[in-house]
Each structure stands twice: as structure tokens, then as C-alpha cells.
N, C-alpha and C positions, 0 to 999 in steps of 0.2 A: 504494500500500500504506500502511496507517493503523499504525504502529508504537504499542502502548499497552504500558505496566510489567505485567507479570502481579500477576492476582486475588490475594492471600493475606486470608487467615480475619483476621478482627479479633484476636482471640487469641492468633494466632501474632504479631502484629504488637505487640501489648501484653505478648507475654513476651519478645519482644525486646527491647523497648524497658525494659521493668523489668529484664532482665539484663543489657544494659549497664549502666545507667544505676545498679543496685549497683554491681558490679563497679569501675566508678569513682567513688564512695564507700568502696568496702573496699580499695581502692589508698588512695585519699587517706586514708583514718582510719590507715593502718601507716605514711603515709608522714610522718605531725606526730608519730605516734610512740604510739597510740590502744594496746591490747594484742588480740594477736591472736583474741582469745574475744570481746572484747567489739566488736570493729569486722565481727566475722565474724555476731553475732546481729544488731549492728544495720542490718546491708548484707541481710541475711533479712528484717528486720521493713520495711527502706523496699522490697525487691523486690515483698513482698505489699501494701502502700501505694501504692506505683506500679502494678503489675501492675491492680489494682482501678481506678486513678485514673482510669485509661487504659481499661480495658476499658470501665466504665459512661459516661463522659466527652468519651472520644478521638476519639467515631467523628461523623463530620457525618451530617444530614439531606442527602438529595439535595434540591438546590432545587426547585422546584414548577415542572411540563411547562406551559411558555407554550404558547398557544392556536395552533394552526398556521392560517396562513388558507386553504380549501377550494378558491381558486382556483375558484368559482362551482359548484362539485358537492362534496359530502360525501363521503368517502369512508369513513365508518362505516354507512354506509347501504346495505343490499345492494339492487342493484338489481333490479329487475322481469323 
């Protein structure tokens, strides 16, 4: 049995990652002492920063299908 992490959407994986990744920003801006209006917009403006950075950015190219050798028949070939 081949055990792999389940699919999820790019998206959902870029809003996760941009709302952690505020959220600890808007802890740390209350915790040096930042005021609560101003660390709470700008934990909003890195979420949509992040969120984008990641969504257009984040995702890899799957690398490019090496040639498989045919073992002396083709098997794209239908036969006769």
C-alpha cells in the first residue's frame, strides 16, 4: 500500500499559509506593544501580500516525464 498526504487546492493551501502567517504578525505587532487598529490592518494588508505571494508563486512545475525505455515494443502503438 502506497500511503501519499491528501490533494488540497492551491488556494486553500495559500490561505492557510497567509493566515497563519498574519496571525503571527498580529500577535507579535500587540506583543512590542504596536496599537491594536493599526497591527490588526496591517496583519490584513500582509495576509493579502502573502495570500497572492503564494498563490501566483508557491506552486512548483511538475518536473518533465523522462522517457521510459519500450523494452523493445512500444506501447503507445496499438497493435494490429
Amino acid at each position: 500500500m502506497h500511503l501519499r498526504p491528501p490533494s488540497f487546492d492551491h488556494g486553500v493551501v495559500s490561505f492557510v499559509w497567509a493566515l497563519a502567517l498574519s496571525l503571527f504578525l498580529w500577535i507579535g505587532m500587540l506583543s512590542i506593544g504596536v496599537s491594536s487598529p493599526v497591527a490588526f490592518i496591517l496583519s490584513l494588508l500582509a495576509f493579502g501580500a502573502i495570500f497572492l505571494f503564494v498563490r501566483l508563486c508557491g506552486e512548483e512545475e511538475p518536473p518533465p516525464r523522462a522517457a521510459q525505455p519500450s523494452g523493445g515494443r512500444d506501447r503507445d502503438r496499438a497493435t494490429p
